[in-house]
C-alpha positions as CSV (number, residue, x, y, z in Angstrom):
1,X,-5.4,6.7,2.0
2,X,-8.4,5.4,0.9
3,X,-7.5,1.8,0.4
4,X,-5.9,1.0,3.7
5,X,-9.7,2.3,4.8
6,X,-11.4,0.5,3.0
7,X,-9.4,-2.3,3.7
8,X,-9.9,-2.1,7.2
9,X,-14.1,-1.3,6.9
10,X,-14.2,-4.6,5.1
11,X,-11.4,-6.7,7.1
12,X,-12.7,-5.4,10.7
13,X,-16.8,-4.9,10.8
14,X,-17.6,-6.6,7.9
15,X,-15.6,-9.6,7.9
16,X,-14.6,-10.0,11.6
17,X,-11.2,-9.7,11.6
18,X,-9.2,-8.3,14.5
19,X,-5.8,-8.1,16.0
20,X,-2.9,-9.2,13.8
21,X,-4.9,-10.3,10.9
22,X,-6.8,-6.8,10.8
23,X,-3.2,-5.3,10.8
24,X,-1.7,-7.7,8.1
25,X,-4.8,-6.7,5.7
26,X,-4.8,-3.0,6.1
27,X,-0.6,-2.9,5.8
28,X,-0.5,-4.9,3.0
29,X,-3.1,-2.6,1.4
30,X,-1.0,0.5,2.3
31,X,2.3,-0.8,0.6
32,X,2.8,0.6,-2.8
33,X,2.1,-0.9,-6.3
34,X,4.2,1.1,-8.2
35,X,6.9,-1.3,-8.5
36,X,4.8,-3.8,-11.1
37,X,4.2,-1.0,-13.8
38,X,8.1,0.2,-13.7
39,X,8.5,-3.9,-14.6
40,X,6.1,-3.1,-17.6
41,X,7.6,0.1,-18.2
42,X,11.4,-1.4,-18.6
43,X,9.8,-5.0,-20.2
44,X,8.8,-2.5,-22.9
45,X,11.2,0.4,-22.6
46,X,7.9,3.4,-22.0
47,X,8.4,5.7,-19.6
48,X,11.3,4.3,-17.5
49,X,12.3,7.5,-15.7
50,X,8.8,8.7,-14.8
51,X,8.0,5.1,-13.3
52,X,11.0,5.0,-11.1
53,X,10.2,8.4,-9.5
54,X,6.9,7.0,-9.3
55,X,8.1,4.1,-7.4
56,X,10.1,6.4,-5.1
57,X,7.6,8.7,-4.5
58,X,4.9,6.5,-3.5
59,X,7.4,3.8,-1.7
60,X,8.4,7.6,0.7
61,X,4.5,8.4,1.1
62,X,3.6,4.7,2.3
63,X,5.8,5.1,4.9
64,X,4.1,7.8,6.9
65,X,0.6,5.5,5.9
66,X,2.1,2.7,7.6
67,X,3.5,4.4,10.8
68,X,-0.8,5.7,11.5
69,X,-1.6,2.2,10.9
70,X,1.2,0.4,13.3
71,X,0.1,3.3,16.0
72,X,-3.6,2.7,15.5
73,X,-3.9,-0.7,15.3
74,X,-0.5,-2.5,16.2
């Protein structure tokens, strides 16, 4: 939640950007990460199973982010 925010604080008032830049910036900060450290975690066989439920749990919770961000700003 909080970096889609901050996104936005910096894209919109501090930086100028509006429309469909402003929306690019604060959806590509909402997507999830997870998906690089279950790389690491299978390039060096740590973890595997906790990092692909982390990859599914956080790829299901951006979803909701990005459907508050399409509504508010799209």
């Amino acid at each position: 939640i909080a970096q889609p925010v901050i996104a936005w604080a910096i894209g919109g008032p501090l930086l100028g950007y509006d429309g469909g830049d402003l929306f690019a910036i604060v959806v590509t900060s909402a997507l999830p990460t997870a998906q690089n450290v279950y790389i690491y975690s299978m390039q060096y066989r740590q973890s595997e199973a906790l990092m692909r439920d982390a990859v599914f749990i956080t790829t299901v919770l951006s979803v909701p982010a990005l459907v508050i961000i399409a509504a508010l700003l799209g």
